[in-house]
VONU-919941 format. One record per residue (C-alpha): residue number from 1; residue in one letter; x, y, z. Coordinates in steps of 0.02 Angstrom, whole numbers, plus 50000, padded with zeros to 5 digits. Example, Ala and Ser with C-alpha at 12.3 -4.5 7.8 and 13.67 -1.06 7.14 Angstrom:
REM VONU-919941
<atom><k>1</k><r>A</r><px>50615</px><py>49775</py><pz>50390</pz></atom>
<atom><k>2</k><r>S</r><px>50684</px><py>49947</py><pz>50357</pz></atom>
//
This chain:
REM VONU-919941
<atom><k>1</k><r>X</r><px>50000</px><py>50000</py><pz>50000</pz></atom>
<atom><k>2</k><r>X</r><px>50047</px><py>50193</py><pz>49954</pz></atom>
<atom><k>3</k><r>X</r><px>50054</px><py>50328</py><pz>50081</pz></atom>
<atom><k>4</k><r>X</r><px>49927</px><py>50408</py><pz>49933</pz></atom>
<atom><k>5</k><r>X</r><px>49823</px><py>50238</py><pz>49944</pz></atom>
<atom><k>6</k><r>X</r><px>49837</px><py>50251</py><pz>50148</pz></atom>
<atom><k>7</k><r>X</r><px>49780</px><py>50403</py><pz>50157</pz></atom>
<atom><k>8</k><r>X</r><px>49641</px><py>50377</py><pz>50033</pz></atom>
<atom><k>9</k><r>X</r><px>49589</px><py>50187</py><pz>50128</pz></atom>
<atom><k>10</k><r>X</r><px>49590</px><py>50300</py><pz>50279</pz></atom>
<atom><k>11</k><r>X</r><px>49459</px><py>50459</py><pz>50211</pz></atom>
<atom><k>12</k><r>X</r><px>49351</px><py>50303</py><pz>50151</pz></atom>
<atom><k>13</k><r>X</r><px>49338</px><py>50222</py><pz>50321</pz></atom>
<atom><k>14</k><r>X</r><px>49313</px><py>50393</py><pz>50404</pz></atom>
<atom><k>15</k><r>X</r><px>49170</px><py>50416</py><pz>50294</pz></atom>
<atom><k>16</k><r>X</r><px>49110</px><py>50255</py><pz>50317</pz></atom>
<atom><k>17</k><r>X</r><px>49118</px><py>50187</py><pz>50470</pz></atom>
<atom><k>18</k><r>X</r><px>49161</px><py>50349</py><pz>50565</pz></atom>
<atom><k>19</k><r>X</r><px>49032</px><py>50528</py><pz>50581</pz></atom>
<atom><k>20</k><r>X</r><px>49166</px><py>50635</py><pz>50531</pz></atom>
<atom><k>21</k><r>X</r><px>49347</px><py>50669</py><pz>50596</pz></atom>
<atom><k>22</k><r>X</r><px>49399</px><py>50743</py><pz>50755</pz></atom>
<atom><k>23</k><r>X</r><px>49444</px><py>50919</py><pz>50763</pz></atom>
<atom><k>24</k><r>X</r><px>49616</px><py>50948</py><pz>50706</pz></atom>
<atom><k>25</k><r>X</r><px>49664</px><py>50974</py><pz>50907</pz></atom>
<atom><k>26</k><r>X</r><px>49590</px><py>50821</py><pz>50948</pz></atom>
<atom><k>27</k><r>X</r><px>49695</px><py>50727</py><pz>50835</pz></atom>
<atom><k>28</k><r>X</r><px>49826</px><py>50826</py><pz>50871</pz></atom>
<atom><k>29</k><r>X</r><px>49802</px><py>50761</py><pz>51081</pz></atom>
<atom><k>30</k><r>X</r><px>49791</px><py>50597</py><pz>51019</pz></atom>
<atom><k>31</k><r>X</r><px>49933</px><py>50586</py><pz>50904</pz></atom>
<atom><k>32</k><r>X</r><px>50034</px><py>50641</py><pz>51064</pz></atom>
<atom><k>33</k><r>X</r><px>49933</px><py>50476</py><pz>51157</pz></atom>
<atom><k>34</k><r>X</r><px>49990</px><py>50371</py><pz>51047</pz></atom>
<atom><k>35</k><r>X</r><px>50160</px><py>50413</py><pz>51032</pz></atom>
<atom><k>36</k><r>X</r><px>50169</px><py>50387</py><pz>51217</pz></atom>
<atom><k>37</k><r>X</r><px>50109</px><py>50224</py><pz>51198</pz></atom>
<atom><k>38</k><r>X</r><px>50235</px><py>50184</py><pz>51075</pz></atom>
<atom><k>39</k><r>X</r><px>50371</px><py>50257</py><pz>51181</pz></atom>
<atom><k>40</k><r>X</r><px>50308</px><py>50151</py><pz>51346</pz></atom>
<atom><k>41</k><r>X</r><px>50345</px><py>49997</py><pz>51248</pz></atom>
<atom><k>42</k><r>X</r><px>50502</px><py>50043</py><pz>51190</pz></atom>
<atom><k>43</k><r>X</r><px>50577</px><py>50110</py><pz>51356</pz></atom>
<atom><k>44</k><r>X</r><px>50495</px><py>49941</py><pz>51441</pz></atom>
<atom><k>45</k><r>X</r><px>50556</px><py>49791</py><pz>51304</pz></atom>
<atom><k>46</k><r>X</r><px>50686</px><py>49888</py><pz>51231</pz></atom>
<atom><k>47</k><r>X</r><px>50773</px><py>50025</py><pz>51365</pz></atom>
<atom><k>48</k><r>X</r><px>50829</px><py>50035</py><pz>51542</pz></atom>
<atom><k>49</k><r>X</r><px>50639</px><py>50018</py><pz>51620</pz></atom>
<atom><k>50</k><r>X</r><px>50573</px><py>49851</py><pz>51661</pz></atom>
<atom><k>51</k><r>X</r><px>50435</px><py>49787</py><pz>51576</pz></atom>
<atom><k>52</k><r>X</r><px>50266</px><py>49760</py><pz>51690</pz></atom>
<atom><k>53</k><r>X</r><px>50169</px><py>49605</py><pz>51672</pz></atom>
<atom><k>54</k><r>X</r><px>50026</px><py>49711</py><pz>51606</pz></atom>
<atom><k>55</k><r>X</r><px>50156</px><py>49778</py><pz>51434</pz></atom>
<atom><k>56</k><r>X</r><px>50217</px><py>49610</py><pz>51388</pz></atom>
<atom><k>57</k><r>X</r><px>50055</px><py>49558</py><pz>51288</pz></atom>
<atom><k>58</k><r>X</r><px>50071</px><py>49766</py><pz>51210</pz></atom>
<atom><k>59</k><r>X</r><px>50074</px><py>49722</py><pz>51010</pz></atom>
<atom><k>60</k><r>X</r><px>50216</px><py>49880</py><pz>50968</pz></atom>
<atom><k>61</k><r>X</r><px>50161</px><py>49837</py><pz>50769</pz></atom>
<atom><k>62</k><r>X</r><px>49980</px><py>49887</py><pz>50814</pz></atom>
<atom><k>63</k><r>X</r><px>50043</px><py>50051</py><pz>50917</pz></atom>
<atom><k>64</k><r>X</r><px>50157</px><py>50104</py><pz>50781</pz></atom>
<atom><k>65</k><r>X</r><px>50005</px><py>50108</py><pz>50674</pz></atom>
<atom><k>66</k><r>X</r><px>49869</px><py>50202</py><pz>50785</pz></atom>
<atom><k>67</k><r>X</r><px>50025</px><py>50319</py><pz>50755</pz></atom>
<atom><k>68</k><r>X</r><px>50004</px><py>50294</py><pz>50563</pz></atom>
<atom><k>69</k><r>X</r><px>49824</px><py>50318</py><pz>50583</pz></atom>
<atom><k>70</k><r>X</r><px>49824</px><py>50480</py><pz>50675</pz></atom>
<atom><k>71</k><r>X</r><px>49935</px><py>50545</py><pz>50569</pz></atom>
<atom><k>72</k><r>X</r><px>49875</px><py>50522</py><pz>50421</pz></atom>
<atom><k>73</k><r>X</r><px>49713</px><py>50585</py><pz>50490</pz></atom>
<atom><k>74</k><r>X</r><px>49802</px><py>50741</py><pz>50526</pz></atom>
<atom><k>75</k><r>X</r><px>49863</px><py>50746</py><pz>50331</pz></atom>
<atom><k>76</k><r>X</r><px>49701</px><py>50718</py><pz>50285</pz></atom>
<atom><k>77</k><r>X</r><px>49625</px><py>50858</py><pz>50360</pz></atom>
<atom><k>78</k><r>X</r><px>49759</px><py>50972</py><pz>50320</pz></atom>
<atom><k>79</k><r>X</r><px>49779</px><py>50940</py><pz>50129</pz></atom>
<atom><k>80</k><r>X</r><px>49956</px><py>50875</py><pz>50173</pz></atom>
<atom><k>81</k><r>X</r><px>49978</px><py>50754</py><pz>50036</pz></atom>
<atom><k>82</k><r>X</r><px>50104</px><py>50623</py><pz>50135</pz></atom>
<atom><k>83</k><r>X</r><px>50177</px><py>50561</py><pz>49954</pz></atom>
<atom><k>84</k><r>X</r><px>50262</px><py>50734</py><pz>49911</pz></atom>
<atom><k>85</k><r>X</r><px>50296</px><py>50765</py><pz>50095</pz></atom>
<atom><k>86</k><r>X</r><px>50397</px><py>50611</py><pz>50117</pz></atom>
<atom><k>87</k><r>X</r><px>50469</px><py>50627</py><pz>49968</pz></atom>
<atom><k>88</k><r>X</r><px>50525</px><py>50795</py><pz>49977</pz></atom>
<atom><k>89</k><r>X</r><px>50596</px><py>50784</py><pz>50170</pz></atom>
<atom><k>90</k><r>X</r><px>50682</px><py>50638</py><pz>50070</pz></atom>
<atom><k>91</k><r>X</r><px>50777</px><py>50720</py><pz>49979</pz></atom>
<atom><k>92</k><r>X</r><px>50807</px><py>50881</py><pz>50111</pz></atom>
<atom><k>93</k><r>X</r><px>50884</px><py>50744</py><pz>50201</pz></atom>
<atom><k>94</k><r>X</r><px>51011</px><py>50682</py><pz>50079</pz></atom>
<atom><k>95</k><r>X</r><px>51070</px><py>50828</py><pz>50028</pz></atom>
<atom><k>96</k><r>X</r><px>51071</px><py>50898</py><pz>50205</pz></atom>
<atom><k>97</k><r>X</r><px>51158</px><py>50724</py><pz>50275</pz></atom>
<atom><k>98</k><r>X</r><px>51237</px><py>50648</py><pz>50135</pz></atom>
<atom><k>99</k><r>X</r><px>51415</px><py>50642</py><pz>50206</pz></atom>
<atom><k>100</k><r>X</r><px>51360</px><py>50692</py><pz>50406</pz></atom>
<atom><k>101</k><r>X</r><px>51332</px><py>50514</py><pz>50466</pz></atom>
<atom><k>102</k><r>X</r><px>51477</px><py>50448</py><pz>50402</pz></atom>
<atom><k>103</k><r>X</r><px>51580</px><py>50568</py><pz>50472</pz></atom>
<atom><k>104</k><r>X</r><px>51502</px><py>50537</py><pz>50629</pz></atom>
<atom><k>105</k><r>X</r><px>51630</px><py>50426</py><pz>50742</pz></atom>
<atom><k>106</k><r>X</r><px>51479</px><py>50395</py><pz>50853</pz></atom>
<atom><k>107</k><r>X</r><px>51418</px><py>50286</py><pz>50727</pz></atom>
<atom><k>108</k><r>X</r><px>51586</px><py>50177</py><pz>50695</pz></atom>
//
């Protein structure tokens, strides 16, 4: 699937299944939810925090994509078009870090 196809898939269910979107704000609150979600799992399985009993059965996959959703919720109301986005930070990024990381003796 596209980001355009995504974002499309997404409008349709919205429209479907949903009344309408939440305001922009609301989104915008629960994009930050869901980010923390993400982040709880990561610090838990992944970083220095141990992982409770009630995070080990926490499907990150699923997380990462009521990230995606909200997100592309956000786009949608916006008239960010995710394609072009991405593929314009894309390239901001290669020309801004073509030789940084390798330079980087962090990263050795």
């Amino acid at each position: 699937m596209t980001l355009q196809q995504a974002q499309h898939q997404v409008d349709e269910w919205i429209k479907t299944h949903g009344v309408r979107y939440f305001s922009e704000l609301t989104n915008m609150a629960m994009l930050t939810e869901e980010v923390g979600e993400v982040a709880r799992i990561m610090a838990r399985r992944y970083g220095d925090q141990s992982e409770k009993e009630s995070d080990k059965n926490k499907d990150l996959g699923d997380e990462m994509a009521d990230v995606l959703w909200v997100l592309i919720c956000l786009a949608n109301q916006t008239g960010v078009n995710l394609t072009e986005a991405f593929q314009r930070n894309l390239e901001k990024k290669t020309i801004r870090d073509k030789d940084r990381h390798h330079q980087n003796p962090k990263l050795k």
